[in-house]
C-alpha positions as CSV (number, residue, x, y, z in Angstrom):
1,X,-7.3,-27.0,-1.2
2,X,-10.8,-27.9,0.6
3,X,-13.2,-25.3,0.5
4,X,-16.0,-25.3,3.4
5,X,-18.6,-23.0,4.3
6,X,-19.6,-21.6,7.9
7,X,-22.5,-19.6,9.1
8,X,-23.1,-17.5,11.7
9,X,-26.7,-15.7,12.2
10,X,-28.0,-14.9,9.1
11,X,-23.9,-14.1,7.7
12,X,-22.6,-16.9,5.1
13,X,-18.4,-16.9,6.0
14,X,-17.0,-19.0,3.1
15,X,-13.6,-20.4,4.2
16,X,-11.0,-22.6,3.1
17,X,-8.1,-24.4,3.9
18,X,-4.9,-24.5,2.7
19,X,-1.7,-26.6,2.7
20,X,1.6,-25.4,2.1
21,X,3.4,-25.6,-1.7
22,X,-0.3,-24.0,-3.5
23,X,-0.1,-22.1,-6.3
24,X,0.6,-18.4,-5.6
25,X,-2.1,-17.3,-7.9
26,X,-4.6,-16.8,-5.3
27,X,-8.2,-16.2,-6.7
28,X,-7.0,-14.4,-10.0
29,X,-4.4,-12.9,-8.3
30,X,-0.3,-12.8,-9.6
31,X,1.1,-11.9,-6.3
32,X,4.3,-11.1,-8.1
33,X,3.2,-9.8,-11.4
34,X,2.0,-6.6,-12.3
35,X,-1.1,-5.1,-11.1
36,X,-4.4,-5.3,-13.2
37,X,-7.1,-2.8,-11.0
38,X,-10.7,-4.5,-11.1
39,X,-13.5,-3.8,-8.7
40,X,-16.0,-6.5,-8.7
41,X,-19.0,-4.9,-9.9
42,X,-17.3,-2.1,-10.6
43,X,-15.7,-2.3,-14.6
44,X,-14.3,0.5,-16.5
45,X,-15.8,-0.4,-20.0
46,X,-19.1,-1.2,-18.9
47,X,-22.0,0.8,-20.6
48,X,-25.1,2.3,-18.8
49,X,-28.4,4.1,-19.8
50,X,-27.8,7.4,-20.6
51,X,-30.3,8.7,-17.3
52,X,-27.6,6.6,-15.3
53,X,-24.7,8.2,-16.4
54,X,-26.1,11.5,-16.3
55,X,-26.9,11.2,-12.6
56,X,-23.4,9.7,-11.5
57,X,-21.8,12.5,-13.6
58,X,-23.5,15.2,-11.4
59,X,-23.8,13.3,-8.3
60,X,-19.6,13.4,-9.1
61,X,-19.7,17.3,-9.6
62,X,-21.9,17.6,-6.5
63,X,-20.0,16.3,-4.2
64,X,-16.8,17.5,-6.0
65,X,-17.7,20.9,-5.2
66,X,-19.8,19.8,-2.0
67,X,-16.4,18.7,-0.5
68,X,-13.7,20.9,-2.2
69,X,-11.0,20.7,0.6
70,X,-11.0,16.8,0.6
71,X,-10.9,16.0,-3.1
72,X,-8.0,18.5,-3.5
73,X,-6.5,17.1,-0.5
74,X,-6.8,13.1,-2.1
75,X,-5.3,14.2,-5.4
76,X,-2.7,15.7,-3.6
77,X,-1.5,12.8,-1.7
78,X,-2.2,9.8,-4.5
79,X,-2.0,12.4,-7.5
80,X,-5.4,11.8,-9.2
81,X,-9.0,13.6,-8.9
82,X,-11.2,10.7,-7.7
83,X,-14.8,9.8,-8.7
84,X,-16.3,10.2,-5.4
85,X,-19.6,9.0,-6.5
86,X,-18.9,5.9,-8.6
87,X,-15.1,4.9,-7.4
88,X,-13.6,1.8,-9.2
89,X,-9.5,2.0,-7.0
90,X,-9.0,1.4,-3.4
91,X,-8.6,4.5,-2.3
92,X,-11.8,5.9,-4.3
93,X,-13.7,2.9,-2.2
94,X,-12.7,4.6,0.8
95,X,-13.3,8.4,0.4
96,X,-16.9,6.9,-0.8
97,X,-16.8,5.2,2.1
98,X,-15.9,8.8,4.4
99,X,-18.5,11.0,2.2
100,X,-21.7,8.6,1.7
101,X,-22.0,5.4,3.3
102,X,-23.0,6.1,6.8
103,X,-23.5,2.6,8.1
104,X,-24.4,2.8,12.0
105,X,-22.5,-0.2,12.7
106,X,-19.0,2.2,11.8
107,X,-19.8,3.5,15.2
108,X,-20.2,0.9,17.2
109,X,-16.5,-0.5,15.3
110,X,-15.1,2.9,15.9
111,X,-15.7,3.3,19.3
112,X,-13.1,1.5,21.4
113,X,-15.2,0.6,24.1
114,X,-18.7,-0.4,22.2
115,X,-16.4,-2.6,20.0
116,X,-14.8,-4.9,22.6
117,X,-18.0,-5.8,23.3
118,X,-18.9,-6.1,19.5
119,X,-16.2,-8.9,19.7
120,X,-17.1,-10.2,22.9
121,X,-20.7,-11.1,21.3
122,X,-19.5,-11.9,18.3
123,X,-16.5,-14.2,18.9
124,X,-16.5,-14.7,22.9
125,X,-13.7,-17.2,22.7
126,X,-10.9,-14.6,21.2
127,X,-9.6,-12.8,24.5
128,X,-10.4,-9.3,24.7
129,X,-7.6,-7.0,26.6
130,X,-9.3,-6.2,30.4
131,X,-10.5,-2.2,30.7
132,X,-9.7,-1.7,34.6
133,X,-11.3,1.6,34.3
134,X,-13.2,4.4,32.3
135,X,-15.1,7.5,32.7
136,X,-15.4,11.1,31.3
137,X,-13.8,13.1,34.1
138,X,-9.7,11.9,33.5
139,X,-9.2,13.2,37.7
140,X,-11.1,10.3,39.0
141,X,-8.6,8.0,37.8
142,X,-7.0,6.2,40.9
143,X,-3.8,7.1,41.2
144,X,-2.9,3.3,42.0
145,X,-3.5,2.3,38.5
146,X,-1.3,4.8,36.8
147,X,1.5,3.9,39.4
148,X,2.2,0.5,37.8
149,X,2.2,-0.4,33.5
150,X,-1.2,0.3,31.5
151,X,-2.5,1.7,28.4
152,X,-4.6,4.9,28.6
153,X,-6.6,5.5,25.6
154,X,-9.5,7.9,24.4
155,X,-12.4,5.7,23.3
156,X,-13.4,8.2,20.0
157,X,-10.3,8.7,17.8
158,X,-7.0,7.3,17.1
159,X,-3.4,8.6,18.0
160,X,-5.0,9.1,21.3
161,X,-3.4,6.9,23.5
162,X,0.0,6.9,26.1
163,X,1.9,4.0,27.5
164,X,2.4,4.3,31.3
165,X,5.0,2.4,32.3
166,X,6.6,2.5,36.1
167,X,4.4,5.1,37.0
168,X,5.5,7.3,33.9
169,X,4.3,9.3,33.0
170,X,3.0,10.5,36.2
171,X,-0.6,10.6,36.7
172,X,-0.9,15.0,36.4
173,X,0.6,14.6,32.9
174,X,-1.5,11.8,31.6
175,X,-4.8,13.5,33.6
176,X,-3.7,16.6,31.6
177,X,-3.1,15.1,28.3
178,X,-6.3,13.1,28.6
179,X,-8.3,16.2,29.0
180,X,-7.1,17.6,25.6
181,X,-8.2,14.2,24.2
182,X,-12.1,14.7,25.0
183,X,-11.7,18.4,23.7
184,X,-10.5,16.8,20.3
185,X,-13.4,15.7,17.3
186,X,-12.2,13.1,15.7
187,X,-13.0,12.6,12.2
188,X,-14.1,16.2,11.6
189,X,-10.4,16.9,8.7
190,X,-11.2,13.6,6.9
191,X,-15.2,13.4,7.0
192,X,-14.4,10.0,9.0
193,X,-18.2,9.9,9.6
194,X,-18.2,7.1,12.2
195,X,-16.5,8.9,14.7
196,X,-18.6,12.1,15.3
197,X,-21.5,10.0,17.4
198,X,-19.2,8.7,19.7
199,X,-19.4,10.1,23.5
200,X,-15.4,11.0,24.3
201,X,-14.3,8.7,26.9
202,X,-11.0,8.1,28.3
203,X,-10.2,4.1,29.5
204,X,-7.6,2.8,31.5
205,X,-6.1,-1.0,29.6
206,X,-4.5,-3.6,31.0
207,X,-0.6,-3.8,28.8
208,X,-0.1,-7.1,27.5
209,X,3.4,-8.8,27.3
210,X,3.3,-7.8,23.2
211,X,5.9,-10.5,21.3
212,X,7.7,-7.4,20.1
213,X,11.4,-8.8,18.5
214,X,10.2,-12.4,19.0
215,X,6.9,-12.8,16.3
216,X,5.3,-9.3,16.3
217,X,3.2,-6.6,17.8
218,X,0.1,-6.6,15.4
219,X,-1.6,-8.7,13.2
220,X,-3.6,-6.5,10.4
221,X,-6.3,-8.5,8.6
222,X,-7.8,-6.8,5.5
223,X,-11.2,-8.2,4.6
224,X,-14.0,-7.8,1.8
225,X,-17.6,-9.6,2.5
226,X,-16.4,-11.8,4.4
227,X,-12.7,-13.0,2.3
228,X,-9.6,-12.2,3.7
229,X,-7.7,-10.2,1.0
230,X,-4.2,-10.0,2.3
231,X,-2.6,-9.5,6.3
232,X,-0.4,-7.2,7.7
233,X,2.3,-7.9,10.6
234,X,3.8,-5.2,12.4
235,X,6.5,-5.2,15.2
236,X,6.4,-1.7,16.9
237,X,9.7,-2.6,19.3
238,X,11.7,-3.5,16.1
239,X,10.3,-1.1,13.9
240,X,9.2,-3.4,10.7
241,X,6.2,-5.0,9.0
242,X,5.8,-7.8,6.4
243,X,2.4,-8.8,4.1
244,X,1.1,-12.3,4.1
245,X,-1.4,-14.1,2.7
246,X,-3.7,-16.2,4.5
247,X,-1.9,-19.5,4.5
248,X,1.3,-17.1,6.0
249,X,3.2,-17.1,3.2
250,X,4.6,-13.4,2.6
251,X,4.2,-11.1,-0.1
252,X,6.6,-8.9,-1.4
253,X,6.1,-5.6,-0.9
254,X,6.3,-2.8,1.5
255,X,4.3,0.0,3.0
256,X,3.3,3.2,3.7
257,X,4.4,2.7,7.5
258,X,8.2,1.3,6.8
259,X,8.6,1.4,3.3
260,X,12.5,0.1,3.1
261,X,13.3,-2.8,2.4
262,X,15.3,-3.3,5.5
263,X,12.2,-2.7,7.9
264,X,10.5,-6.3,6.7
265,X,10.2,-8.3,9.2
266,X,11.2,-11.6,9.8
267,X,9.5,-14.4,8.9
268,X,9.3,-17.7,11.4
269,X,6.9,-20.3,11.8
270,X,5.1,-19.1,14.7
271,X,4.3,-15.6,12.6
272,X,3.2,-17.8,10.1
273,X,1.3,-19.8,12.8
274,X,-0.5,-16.7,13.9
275,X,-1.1,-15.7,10.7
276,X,-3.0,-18.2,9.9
277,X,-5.0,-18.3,13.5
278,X,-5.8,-14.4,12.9
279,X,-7.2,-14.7,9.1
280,X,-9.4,-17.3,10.3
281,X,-10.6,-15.7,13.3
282,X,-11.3,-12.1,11.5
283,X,-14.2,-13.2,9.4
284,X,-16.3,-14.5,12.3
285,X,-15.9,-10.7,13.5
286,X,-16.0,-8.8,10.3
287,X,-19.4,-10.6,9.5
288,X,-20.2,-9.5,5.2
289,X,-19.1,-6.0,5.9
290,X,-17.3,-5.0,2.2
291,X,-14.1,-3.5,3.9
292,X,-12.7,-3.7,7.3
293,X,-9.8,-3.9,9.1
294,X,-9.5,-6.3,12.0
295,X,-6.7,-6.3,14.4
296,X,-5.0,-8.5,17.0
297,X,-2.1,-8.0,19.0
298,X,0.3,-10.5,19.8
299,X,1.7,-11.9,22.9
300,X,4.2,-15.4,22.9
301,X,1.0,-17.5,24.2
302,X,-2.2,-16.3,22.4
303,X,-4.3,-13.5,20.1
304,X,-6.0,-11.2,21.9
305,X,-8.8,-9.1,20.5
306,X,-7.2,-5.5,18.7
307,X,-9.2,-2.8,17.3
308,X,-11.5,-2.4,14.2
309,X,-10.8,-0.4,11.6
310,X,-13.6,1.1,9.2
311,X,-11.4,4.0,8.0
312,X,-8.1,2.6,7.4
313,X,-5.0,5.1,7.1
314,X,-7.7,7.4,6.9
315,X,-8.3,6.3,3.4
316,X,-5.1,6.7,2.2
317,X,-3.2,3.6,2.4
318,X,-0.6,2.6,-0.2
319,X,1.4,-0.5,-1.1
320,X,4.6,-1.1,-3.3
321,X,2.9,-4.6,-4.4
322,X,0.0,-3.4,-6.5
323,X,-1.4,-7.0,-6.5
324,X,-2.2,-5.5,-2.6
325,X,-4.2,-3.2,-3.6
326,X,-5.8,-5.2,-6.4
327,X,-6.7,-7.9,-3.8
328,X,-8.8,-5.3,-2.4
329,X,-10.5,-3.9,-5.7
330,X,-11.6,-7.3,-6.6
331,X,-13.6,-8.5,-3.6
332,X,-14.9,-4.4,-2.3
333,X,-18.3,-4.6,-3.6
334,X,-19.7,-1.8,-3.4
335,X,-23.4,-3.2,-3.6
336,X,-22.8,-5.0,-0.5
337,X,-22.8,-1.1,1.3
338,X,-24.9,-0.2,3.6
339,X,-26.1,2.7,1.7
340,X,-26.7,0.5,-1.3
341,X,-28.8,-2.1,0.8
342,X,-31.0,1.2,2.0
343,X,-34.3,2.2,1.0
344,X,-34.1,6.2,-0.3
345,X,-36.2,8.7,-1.4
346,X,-35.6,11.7,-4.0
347,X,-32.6,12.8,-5.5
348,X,-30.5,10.2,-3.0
349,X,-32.7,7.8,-4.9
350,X,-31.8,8.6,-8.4
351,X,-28.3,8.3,-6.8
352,X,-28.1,4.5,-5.5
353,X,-30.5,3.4,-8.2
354,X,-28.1,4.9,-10.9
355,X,-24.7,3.1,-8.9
356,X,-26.3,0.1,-8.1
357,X,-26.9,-0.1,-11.8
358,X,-23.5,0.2,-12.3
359,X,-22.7,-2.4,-9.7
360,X,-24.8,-5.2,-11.5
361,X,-24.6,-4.2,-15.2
362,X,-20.4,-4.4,-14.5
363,X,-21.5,-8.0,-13.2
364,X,-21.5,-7.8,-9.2
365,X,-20.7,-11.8,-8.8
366,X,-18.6,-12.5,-6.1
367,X,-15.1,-13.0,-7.2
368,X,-13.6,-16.7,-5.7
369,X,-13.2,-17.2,-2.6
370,X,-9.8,-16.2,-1.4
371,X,-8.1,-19.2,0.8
372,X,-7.8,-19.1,4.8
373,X,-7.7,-21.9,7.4
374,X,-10.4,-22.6,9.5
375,X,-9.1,-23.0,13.1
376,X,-10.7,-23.0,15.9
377,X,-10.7,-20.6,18.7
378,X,-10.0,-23.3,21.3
379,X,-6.7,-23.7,19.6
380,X,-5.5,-20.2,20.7
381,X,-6.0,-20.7,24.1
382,X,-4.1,-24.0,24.4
């Protein structure tokens, strides 16, 4: 295993390659064994001051009672009451994430139009799919390009999208259907904050020639400041997913999506291939963020540029592996935040003072860097 480190701005990307036959303990990690939760920087035992602890115990029955609806509606679904103010699981991370941690860059990442060119400056060699139209008034849509195959999609939400294939549907359905997309808010029944800023549009995409039943539909890579924790194939035609590592060796384990055990999918060398292409290409767009998702879809030539997800599953994502989610504890650091790297005043304050305390007296050091080929982007295109 050769460990390298790349830069780009002012955003250290520490990547590494790796051969075939290592070790499946991957940074700390038993893929197969049993799960052992740990946040870096985020430890159970830990002791604080007492003023500390007194402040994250009220800012957790503040915002407990500030946001009734969604805490009942978390323990509901992964049957616990969070902390909301000083989580230590996954799913903690992320309703933290939905409720205080307003970073203005989950906009630009949410927005489906802002973020292609997001990529485009970030990573212009990854192919980005073509937007051959887009505006706020779905009428003005020429009729000629819902007569042949596209994707139409609403630029502020997700599950806002229809495949127009042949013509079909015709262009008064989608018009119509688009119109109930810009009445929608996305974001407003989960608090997905990033969302709400974003002027509705409606765009018109080219449809790629997705590898559905040949390698997949999706690539899904998970990342943590700037590591690659674990990635995600999906194959929408045949119905099935399977977890990988980095180096494109799969995990066991199923999800939330198609949890049987009959629904993974496949595994040949040019998934593993892409894989690999996809977990080194992500970091260069996911920049030191500590969680997003970063997508590609799949075609039999190349990668092309997906979407990027701050809000994942809406914050509810669950795997059969535990070491999944564990993979994800280890490297979320929560004083890597935007709201922890902010300057406050007052009561807000007392607040990040008291969980950034947290964060370094649990010891904040990065965990090791978790192993993914460096490839170039020239390679995709060949």
């Amino acid at each position: 295993m050769v460990l390298s480190t790349c830069r780009r701005g002012a955003t250290v990307l520490r990547c590494a390659r790796v051969r075939a036959g290592d070790v499946r303990l991957i940074k700390g990690i038993d893929w197969l064994g049993e799960r052992q939760p740990r946040l870096a920087g985020m430890k159970a035992n830990a002791e604080l001051s007492l003023k500390h602890r007194i402040v994250l115990a009220a800012a957790r029955l503040v915002i407990t009672v500030r946001h009734p609806l969604l805490v009942a509606r978390f323990a509901r679904k992964l049957g616990y009451l969070p902390n909301p103010a000083a989580p230590q699981r996954y799913n903690e991370c992320m309703l933290w994430r939905r409720l205080i941690d307003h970073n203005p860059l989950f906009i630009t990442l949410s927005d489906k139009l802002a973020a292609k060119d997001y990529i485009r400056s970030v990573c212009p060699d990854l192919p980005v799919p073509r937007t051959l139209w887009r505006g706020r008034d779905p009428d003005t849509i020429p009729a000629a390009l819902l007569a042949g195959d596209v994707i139409v999609k609403a630029n502020h939400g997700c599950d806002m999208n229809a495949v127009v294939s042949g013509g079909q549907p015709d262009h008064a359905t989608i018009v119509r259907e688009a119109r109930g997309w810009l009445a929608k808010r996305q974001g407003r029944h989960n608090s997905e904050w990033g969302y709400w800023p974003i002027v509705p549009e409606i765009l018109v995409e080219e449809m790629l020639p997705l590898a559905g039943g040949e390698i997949a539909t999706e690539i899904k890579v998970h990342m943590c400041g700037g590591v690659v924790c674990f990635v995600r194939a999906e194959d929408k035609k045949l119905l099935m997913s399977r977890m990988f590592d980095p180096a494109g060796n799969p995990l066991p384990g199923r999800d939330i999506d198609y949890p049987r055990e009959d629904q993974a999918l496949p595994v040949t060398a040019r998934l593993s291939e892409c894989i690999r292409e996809a977990a080194a290409i992500a970091p260069r767009i996911a920049g030191d963020l500590d969680y997003v998702r970063v997508d590609f879809l799949v075609t039999s030539e190349r990668l092309f540029a997906g979407e990027i997800t701050v809000y994942t599953a809406g914050g509810y994502s669950t795997w059969s592996n535990p070491a999944i989610m564990t993979s994800i504890e280890q490297h979320w650091r929560l004083d890597q935040a935007d709201f922890l790297q902010r300057r406050h005043t007052g009561l807000a304050r007392l607040y990040a003072e008291a969980l950034l305390a947290k964060c370094r007296r649990d010891g904040s050091d990065p965990a090791p860097v978790h192993p993914a080929e460096k490839r170039t982007l020239q390679s995709l295109s060949s």
